[in-house]
C-alpha positions, 0 to 999 in steps of 0.5 A: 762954774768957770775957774776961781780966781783968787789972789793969794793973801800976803798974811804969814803966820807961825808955822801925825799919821794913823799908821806912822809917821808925823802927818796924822798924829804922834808929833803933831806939830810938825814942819809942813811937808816938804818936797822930795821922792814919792812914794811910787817914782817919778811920773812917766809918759802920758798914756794914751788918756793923755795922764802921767802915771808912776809906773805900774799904774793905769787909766781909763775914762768912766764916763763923760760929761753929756754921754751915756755912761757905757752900758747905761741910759744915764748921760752923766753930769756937766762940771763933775766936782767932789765924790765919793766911793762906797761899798756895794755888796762886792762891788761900789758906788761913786757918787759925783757932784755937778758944779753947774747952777742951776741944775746942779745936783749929783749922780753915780756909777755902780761898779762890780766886784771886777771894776766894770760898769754895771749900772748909772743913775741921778741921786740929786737933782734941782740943786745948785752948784754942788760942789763937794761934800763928804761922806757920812758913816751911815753911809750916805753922802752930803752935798754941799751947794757952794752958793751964797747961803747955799744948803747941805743936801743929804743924798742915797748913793743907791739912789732909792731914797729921795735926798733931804735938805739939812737947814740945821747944818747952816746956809752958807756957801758950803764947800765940803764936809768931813764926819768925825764919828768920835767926837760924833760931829761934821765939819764944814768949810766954806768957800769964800775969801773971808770963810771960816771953818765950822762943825755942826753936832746933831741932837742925835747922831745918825739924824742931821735933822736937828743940831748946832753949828759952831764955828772956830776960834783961834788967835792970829797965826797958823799954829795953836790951841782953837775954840769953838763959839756957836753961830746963833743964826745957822740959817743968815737971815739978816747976817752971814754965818762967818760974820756972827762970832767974833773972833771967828777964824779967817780962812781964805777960801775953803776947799777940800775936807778929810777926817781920819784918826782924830785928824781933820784935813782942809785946804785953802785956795787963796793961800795953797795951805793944808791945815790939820785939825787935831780934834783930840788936842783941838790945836790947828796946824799947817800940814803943807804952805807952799810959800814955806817950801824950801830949796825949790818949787812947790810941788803942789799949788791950786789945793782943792779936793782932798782925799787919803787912804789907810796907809796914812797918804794923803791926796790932793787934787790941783785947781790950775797948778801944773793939772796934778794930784800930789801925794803927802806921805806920813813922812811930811814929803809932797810930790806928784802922783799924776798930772793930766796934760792939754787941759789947762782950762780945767781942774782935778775934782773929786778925788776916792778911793774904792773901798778896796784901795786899789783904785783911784776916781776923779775927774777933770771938771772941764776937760780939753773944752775948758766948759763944763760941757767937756768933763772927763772921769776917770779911774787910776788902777796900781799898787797902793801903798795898803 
């Protein structure tokens, strides 16, 4: 899919970390972040993958779109969108969406204990456009079709078992997908103007088989208590998901998805929001809006993919901005981790960690071509904050 263009709502409304400070939880309605020094330093130079990095840290292309990946016989994917990492023995697995329709689908990288290459293959095929998704803690990754009354797809990141279709998690024009194993729910956004935000329970969890889809609640504003009201007709035979409850929450254009301690992350790319999602409080707030930022530019504009790590940082990738994954510390401040340059026809896709930390995946969906054909993915190696 060429770029999404959406223009930014003029609706304004009111505006606590796992291991400190006010992102996560603790005083959990904070003022959304702001602007100020990351973590890591200003960016340097591009280096010769033409990525701006802090010091201390760098890159190297995985793959790309249309060529084998190295040292396999598996050409990986046009439009590299959402992935994911996971732990394999001493090594892992990145799994990758392909946002192209038809013939979307997912594939991944298996990686040894030293970060090299060992093995490449297809872990979804026939689909259409998938664009992101989430992990779950049985370890296996839902793919998300971003087509109108689009399906989840759950897939085998070891590409052994055959995927399955999830009817029961709803048909609607999915995004991503973030598991909350508390409360033993999914939460589910949709990419639409007019979306919501949604999360579906299994009858047993572990089996996403069977369940219920439910959609949120809340009054007018950006700050507050929410419920959660059951969409009757999960699948949108006669009407659209989004529009079965009223009072629905509007969102304009769901994106990325994250959960960690009690907390879910999502953006929304008609408005350059990150909302935060108490479960635990069930209470919504804004985590970052540019249009709230003060005494400058917004850092981070185009909010898209989404990731974080154990030290309470908070990743989020740029759809158009200025081509950057920004960084939003614990501490409530935003700025820039990477930037990727001479690529503005693209965007930044599917941002994970590996299981250690230590390194970082993604992908430039269309690279320096601007067509799904010129996908680039990468990986960044550095000093995390652990």
């Amino acid at each position: 899919m060429e770029r999404r263009t959406f223009l930014r709502t003029a609706v304004m409304g009111t505006s606590a970390a796992a291991f400190g400070g006010t992102l996560w939880r603790g005083a959990a309605h904070a003022d959304p972040a702001q602007p100020g020094a990351g973590p890591y330093g200003a960016l340097r130079a591009a280096d010769a993958n033409g990525i701006q990095l802090p010091a201390g840290f760098t890159s190297r292309i995985v793959a790309r779109s249309g060529q084998k990946v190295a040292g396999t016989s598996y050409t990986w994917h046009n439009a590299p969108d959402g992935g994911a990492c996971y732990a394999d023995g001493t090594g892992w697995i990145y799994v990758s969406n392909s946002e192209i329709n038809p013939s979307g689908g997912a594939g991944a990288i298996r990686f040894s204990a030293t970060g090299a290459i060992t093995s490449a293959y297809r872990i979804l095929s026939s689909t259409r456009q998938n664009c992101a998704g989430g992990t779950t803690p049985w370890n296996t990754w839902l793919s998300c079709e971003e087509v109108d009354r689009g399906y989840v797809y759950e897939t085998d990141p070891w590409g052994v078992k055959a995927a399955v279709r999830r009817d029961a998690m709803g048909r609607f024009k999915h995004e991503a997908a973030a598991a909350d194993p508390v409360r033993k729910v999914v939460y589910l956004t949709e990419d639409v103007s007019d979306g919501c935000f949604y999360r579906f329970t299994p009858t047993t969890w572990g089996n996403l088989s069977a369940g219920k889809l439910e959609v949120l609640r809340m009054g007018s504003g950006t700050s507050g208590p929410v419920t959660w009201a059951t969409v009757p007709d999960p699948s949108g035979a006669s009407t659209a998901t989004r529009n079965q409850v009223s009072g629905a929450k509007r969102f304009t254009g769901g994106e990325g998805c994250y959960y960690a301690n009690d907390v879910c992350f999502f953006t929304t790319k008609g408005d350059n929001r990150v909302w935060k999602y108490d479960a635990a409080a069930q209470r919504l707030d804004l985590a970052y809006d540019d249009s709230l930022v003060t005494g400058g530019s917004a850092p981070l504009t185009g909010v898209d993919n989404v990731t974080g790590t154990a030290s309470g940082d908070l990743y989020v990738a740029e759809d158009g901005g200025n081509m950057e994954i920004c960084v939003i510390t614990p501490a409530d401040v935003v700025s820039p981790f990477l930037r990727i340059g001479g690529q503005s026809g693209s965007e930044i896709t599917g941002p994970a960690f590996s299981p250690d930390g230590k390194r970082l995946y993604f992908s430039s969906q269309r690279g320096t071509s601007g067509s799904s054909s010129g996908g680039i993915t990468y990986e960044v190696t550095g000093p995390f904050r652990a």
